[in-house]
N, CA, C and O atoms as CSV, one atom per row, in Angstrom:
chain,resi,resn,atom,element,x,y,z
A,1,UNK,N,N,22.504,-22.609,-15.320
A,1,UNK,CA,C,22.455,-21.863,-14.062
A,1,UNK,C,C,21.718,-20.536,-14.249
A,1,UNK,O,O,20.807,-20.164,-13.509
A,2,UNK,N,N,22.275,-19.723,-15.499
A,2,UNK,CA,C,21.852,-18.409,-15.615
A,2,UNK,C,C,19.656,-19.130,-15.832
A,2,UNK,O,O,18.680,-18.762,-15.178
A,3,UNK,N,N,19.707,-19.830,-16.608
A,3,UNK,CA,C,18.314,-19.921,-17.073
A,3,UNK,C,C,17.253,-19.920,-15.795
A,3,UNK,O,O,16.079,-19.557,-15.710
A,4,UNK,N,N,18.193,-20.491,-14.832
A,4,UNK,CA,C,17.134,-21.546,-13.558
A,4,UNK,C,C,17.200,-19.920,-12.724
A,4,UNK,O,O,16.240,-19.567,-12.039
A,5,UNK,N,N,17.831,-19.463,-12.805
A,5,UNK,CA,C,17.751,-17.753,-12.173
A,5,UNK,C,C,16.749,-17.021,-12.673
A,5,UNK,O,O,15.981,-16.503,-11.863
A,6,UNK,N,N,16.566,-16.845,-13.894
A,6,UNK,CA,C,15.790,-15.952,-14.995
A,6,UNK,C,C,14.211,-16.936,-14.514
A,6,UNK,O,O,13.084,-16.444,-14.451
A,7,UNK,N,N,14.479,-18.000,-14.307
A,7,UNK,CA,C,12.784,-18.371,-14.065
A,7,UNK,C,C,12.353,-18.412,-12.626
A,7,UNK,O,O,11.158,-18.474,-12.340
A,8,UNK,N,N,13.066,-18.387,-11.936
A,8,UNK,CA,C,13.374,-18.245,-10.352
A,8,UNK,C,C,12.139,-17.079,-9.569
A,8,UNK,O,O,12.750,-16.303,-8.835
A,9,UNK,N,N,10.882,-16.856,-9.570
A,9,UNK,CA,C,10.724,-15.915,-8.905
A,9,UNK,C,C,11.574,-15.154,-7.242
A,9,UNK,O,O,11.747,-13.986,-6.896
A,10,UNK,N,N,11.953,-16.603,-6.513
A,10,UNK,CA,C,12.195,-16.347,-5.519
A,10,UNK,C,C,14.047,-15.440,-5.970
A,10,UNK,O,O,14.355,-14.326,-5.545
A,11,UNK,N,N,14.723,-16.096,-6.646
A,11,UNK,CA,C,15.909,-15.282,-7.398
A,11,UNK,C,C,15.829,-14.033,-7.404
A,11,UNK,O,O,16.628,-13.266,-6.868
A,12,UNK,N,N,14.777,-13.719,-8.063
A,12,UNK,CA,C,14.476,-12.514,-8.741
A,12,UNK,C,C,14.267,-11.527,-7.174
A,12,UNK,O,O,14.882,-10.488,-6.932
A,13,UNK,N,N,13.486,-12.031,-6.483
A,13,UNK,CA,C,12.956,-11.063,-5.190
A,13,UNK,C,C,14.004,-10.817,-4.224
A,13,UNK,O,O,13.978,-9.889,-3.415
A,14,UNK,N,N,15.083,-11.818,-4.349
A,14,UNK,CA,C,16.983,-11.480,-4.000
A,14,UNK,C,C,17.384,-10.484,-5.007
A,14,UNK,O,O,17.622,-9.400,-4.476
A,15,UNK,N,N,17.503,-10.490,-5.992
A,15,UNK,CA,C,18.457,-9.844,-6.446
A,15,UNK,C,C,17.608,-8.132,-6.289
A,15,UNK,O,O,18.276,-7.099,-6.269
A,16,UNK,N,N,15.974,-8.140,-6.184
A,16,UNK,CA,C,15.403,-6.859,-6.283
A,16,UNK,C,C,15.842,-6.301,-5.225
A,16,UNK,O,O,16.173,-5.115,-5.239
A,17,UNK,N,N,15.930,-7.158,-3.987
A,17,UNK,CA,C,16.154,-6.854,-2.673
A,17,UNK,C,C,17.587,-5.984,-2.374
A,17,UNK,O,O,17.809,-4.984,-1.691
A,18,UNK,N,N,18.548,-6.952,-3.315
A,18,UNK,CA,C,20.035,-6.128,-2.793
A,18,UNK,C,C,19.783,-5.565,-4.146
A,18,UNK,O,O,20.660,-6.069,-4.848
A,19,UNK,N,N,19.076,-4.816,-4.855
A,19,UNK,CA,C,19.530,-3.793,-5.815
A,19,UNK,C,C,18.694,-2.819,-5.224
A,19,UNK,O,O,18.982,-1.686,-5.608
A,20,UNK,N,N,17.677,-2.877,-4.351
A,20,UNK,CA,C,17.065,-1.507,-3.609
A,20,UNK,C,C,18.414,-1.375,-2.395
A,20,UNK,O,O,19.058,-0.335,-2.257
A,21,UNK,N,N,18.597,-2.306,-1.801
A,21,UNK,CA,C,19.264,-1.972,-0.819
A,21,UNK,C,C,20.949,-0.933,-1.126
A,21,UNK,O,O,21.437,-0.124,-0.336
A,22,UNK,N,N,21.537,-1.361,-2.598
A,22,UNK,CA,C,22.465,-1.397,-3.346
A,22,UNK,C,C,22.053,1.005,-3.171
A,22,UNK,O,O,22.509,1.998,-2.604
A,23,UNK,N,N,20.845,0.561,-4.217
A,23,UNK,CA,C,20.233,1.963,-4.696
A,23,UNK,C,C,20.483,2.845,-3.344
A,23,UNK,O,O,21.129,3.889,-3.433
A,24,UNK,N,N,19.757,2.238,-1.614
A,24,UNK,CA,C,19.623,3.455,-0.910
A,24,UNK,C,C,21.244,3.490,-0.565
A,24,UNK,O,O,21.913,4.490,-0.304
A,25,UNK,N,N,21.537,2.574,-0.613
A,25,UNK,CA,C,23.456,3.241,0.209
A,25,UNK,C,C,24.016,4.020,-0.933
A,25,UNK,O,O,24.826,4.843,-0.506
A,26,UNK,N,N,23.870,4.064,-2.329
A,26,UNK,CA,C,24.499,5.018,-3.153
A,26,UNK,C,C,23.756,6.340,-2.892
A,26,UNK,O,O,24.247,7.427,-3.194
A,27,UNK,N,N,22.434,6.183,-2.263
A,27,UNK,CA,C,21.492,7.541,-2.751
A,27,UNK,C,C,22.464,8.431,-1.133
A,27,UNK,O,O,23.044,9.489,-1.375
A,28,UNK,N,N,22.499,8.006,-0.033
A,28,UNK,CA,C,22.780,8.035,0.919
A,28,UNK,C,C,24.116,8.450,0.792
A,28,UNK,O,O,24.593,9.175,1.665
A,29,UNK,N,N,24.699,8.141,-0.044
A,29,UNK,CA,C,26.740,8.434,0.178
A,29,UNK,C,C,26.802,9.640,-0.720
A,29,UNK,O,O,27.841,10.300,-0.725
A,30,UNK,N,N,25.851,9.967,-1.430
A,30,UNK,CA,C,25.523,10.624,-2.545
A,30,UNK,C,C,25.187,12.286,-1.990
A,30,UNK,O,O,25.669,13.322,-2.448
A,31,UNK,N,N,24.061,12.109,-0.701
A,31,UNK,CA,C,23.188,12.876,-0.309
A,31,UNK,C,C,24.628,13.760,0.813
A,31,UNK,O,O,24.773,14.961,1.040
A,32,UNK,N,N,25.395,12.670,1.249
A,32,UNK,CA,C,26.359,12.766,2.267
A,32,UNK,C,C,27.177,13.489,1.912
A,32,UNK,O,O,27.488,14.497,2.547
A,33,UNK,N,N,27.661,13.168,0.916
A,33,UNK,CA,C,28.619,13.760,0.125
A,33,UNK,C,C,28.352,15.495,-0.320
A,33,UNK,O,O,28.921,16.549,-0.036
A,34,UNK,N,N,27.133,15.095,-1.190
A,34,UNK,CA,C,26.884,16.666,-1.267
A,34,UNK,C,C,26.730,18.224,-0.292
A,34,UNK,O,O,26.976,19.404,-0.540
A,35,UNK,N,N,26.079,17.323,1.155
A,35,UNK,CA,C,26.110,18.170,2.054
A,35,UNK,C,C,27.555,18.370,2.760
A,35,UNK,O,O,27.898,19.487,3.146
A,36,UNK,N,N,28.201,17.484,2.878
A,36,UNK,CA,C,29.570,18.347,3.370
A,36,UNK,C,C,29.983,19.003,2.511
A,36,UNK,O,O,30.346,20.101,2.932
A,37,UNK,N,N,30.152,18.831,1.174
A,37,UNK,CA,C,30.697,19.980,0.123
A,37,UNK,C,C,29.739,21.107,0.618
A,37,UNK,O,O,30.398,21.981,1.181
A,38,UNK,N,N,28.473,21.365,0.598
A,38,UNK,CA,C,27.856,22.617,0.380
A,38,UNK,C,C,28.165,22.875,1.937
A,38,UNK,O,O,27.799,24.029,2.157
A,39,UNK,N,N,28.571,22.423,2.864
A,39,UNK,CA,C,28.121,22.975,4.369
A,39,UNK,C,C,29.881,23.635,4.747
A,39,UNK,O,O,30.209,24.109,5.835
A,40,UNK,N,N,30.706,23.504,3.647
A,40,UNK,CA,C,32.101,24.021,3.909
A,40,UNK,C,C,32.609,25.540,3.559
A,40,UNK,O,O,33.766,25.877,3.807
């Protein structure tokens, strides 16, 4: 299973997909976060 993933282009362009998508909601909760601390 793991192998047929690793050769998978189309796999690969899923998993890039929810690891950008993954990246902006942390950058975002991140950005969120900091501004209510500094805006208090």
């Amino acid at each position: 299973m793991m192998a047929l993933i690793l050769t998978d282009p189309v796999a690969w362009g899923s998993i890039l997909g929810i690891g950008v998508i993954v990246a902006l909601c942390c950058y975002y909760a991140y950005l969120f976060v900091h501004n209510t601390i500094e805006n208090r």
